[in-house]
N, C-alpha and C positions, 0 to 999 in steps of 0.2 A: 702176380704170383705164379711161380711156376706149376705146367701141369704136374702131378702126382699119378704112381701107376700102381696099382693093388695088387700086391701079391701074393697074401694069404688075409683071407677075412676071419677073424679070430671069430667072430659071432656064431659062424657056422661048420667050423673046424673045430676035430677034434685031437687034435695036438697036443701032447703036455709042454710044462713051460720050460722044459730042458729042452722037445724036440723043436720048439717056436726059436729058443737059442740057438740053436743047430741050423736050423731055415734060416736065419737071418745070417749065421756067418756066412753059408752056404750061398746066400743072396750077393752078399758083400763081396766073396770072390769073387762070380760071376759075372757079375754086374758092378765092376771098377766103378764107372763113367756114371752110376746112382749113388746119391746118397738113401740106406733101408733105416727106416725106423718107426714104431711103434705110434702109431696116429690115435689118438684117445678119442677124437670127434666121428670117427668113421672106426671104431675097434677095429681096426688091420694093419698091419704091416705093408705099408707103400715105401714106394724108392720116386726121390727126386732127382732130376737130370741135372746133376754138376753144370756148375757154371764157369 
């Protein structure tokens, strides 16, 4: 399984879910070369390294 990298921990952030929308687009630009999405096991926003 590929590593994953944390980029916003929802558990301890206070973020509304428009601005966690916005993080993620914001992610997505960024970071072409990760796949960002919402991980339920670990509540945060990680990006995985495209393969």
């Amino acid at each position: 399984m590929p590593q994953e990298k944390i980029f916003i921990d929802l558990a301890t952030c206070d973020l509304t879910l428009g601005e966690v929308m916005e993080e993620m687009a914001r992610l997505q630009k960024e970071n072409p070369d990760y796949e960002i999405f919402m991980d339920g096991d670990t509540y945060s926003i990680v990006g995985r390294k495209r393969e």
